[in-house]
Structures are given as C-alpha cells and as structure tokens.
N, C-alpha and C positions, 0 to 999 in steps of 0.2 A: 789591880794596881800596876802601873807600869813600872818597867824594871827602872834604876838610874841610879850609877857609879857618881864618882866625882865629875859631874858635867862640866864644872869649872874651869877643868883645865884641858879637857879634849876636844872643844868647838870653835879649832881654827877655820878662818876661811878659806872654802875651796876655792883659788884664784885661775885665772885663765892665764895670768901674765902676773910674776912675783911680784909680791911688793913686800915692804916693811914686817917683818915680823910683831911687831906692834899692832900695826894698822889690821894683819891676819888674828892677834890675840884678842882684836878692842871687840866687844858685845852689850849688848844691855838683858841683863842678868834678872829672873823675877825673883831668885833667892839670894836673900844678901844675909849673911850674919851680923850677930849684934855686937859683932867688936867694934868699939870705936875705933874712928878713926882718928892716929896721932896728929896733935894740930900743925905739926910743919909739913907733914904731908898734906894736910890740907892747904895752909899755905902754900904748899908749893905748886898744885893743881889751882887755885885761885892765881898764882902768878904768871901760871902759862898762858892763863885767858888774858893777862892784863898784858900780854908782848903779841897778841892776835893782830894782825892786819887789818884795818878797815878806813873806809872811804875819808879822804884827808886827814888821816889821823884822828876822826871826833869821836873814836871808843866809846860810839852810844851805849854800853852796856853796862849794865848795874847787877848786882847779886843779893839775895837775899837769904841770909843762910841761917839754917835750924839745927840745932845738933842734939842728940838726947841727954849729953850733961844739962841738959836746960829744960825738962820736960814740957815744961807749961808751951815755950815756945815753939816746943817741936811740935807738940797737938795741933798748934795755931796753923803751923803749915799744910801739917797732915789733912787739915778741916778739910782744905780748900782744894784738895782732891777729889774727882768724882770715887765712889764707893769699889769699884770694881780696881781704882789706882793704889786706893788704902788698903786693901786686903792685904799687900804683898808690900807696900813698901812702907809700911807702917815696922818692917822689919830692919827697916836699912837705919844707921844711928845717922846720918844728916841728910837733910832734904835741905834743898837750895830753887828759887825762883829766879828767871835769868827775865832780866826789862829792858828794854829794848828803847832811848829817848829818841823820838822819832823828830826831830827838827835839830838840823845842822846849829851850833854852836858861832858858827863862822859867821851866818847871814840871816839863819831865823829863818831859810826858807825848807821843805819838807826833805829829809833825809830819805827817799825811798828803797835803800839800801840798809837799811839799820837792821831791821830786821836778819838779813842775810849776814851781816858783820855780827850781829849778835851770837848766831848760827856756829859761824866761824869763831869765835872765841870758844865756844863750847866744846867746839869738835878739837882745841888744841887743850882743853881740860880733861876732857876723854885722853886721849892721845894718854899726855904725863899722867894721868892716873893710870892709865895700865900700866906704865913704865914701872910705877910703885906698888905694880901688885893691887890696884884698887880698880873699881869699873861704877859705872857711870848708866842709869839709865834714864832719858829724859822723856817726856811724858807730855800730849797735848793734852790729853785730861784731866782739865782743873776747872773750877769754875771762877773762869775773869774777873765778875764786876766783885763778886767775895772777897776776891786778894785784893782789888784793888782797893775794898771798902776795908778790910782787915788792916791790911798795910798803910793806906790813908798815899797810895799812890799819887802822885800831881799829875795834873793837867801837862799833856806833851810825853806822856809816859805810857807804854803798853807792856803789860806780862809779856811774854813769847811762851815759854814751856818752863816745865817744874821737873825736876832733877833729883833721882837716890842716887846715893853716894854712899860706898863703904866695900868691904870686902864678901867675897865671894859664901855662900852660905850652905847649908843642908840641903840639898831639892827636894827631902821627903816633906820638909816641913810645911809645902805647899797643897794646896788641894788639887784633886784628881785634873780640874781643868786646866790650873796654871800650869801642873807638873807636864802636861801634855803641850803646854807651847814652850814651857822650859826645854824639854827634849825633842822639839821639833829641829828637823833640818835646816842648817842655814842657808838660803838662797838669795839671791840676788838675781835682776834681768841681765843679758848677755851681753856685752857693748856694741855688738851690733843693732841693736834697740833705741840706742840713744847718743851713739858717734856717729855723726853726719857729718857732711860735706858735699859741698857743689850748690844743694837746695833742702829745704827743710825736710825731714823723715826719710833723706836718702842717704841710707848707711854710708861710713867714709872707705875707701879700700884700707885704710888703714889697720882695721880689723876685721873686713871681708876676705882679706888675702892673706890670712896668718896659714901657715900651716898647719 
C-alpha cells in the first residue's frame, strides 16, 4: 500500500515563474469527502462562472447540478459517468454538468467559441472554489447521448464535461490504482513547448532567455 499523509494540502504547483497562490493550490482531487457542501458556497462558485468572459457577452453556458441532499438525482448524474468516473466521485456530495449552447443568441449563426467560453467559466469556478476551501474536478468521461437523453437536452445544446464538487477527502479510502495517481507528481509541459513567436513551434525568447 502506498504511504499518503494529507495530500490535500501539500500539492502546490511547482511553477517556473510565480503566480497566484490560488491558481499554485487549484487541483483536481480523486478523494473528496462526504461533507456537503454549504449552499452559498455553492452559490457563490456558480456566481463566479456567471461574471466569466465570453464572446459578445452570450454566456453560452448552462449547469446542471446534483447534490446528495437529493439522492435520486444525484444517482441520475452519477449514471451518466463512464464506470471508472463513478468509482471515485460517486464520493464527492455534487456533481454538476456544464452545456455549452452552441449558436450565438445575436444572429443564429454557429458560436465556435462556446465551447472555449464554456471552459472559461469553469476555470473561474475552480478558481473561487479554492478560494473557499472547496476543489473541483471536471471529467471528459461521461456518456453524451445518455445526458443528453436523461436531461431531455434541446437541439443547439451540447454537454462539454461533468464536474465533482466538494471538499477535500481521506486518500486511503481509494483503491490501490486511484491512490497511485492521487499521489502522483504534479507536472505540467515547460513554456518553452507552447510559447512561440515569429512562426509556429518556434519557442518565443521570451522564455528561452530566462535565467
């Protein structure tokens, strides 16, 4: 069994260049505890997505939220997880689905940015849920046409990802594999990998030339 303290609070990110204490604490977590979480803390993570930036202001995004004071509906969500998603976040007390309306509101013509704006509401949910002590892990593993046929989604609407939500948990109470990428190292690629300039895949001096 591998060893593991309170991972919770020790997997800041290792940064090349500081940033945010925040942004260093935000993770996505496989053990979450069963504390619920308070509803204006949850409002108040729904509120941060709803001041998110996005193309002409048409805040293509919608939420779909499951919390375990509501058992029946939190199952509903949990369904529509592929199996290896439920193992672990069948532990978290609210699962949330984030939708993405894909045609501009403005002219009816395809919003190909929504998706990205979607994104971006979510990463400023993250964000204020750390701020409150809560973390966030969102998840491509779900099965789409399911949600879409559970939820009775409309036409011009797509899923994006499926969301646990709550506070940080026991890592024993995972099994041997999850507890293994629970306690893996956090890494990230170098910014020299993906800051360019001049022409495409040629790093920028910008971070060629750090000290």
């Amino acid at each position: 069994m591998l060893e593991s303290n309170d991972i919770g609070i020790n997997k800041q990110a290792d940064t090349q260049s500081p940033i945010h204490e925040l942004l260093q604490q935000r993770r996505s977590p496989l053990a979450f505890s069963e504390r619920m979480v308070e509803p204006e803390k949850l409002l108040s993570v729904l509120e941060a997505a709803r001041w998110a930036a996005s193309s002409y202001n048409e805040q293509p995004w919608s939420f779909i939220v499951a919390t375990k004071d509501n058992q029946g509906e939190f199952e509903r969500l949990l369904g529509c997880l592929v199996e290896a998603n439920q193992e672990w976040a069948k532990n978290a007390p609210v699962l949330i689905l984030s939708v993405a309306k894909l045609h501009f509101e403005r002219n009816g013509k395809e919003n190909r940015h929504a998706f990205h704006d979607v994104g971006a509401a979510v990463t400023e949910m993250a964000i204020q849920a750390t701020a409150l002590g809560l973390f966030i892990h969102q998840m491509a593993g779900f099965d789409v046409p399911k949600a879409k046929e559970v939820y009775g989604i409309s036409e011009g609407y797509e899923p994006v990802a499926a969301i646990a939500l709550g506070y940080i948990g026991n890592s024993e109470s995972l099994s041997e594999k999850l507890l293994q990428r629970e306690l893996a190292q956090r890494t990230r690629k170098p910014l020299e990998t993906f800051v360019f300039s001049g022409s495409w895949n040629q790093a920028s001096p910008l971070v060629t030339n750090q000290e």
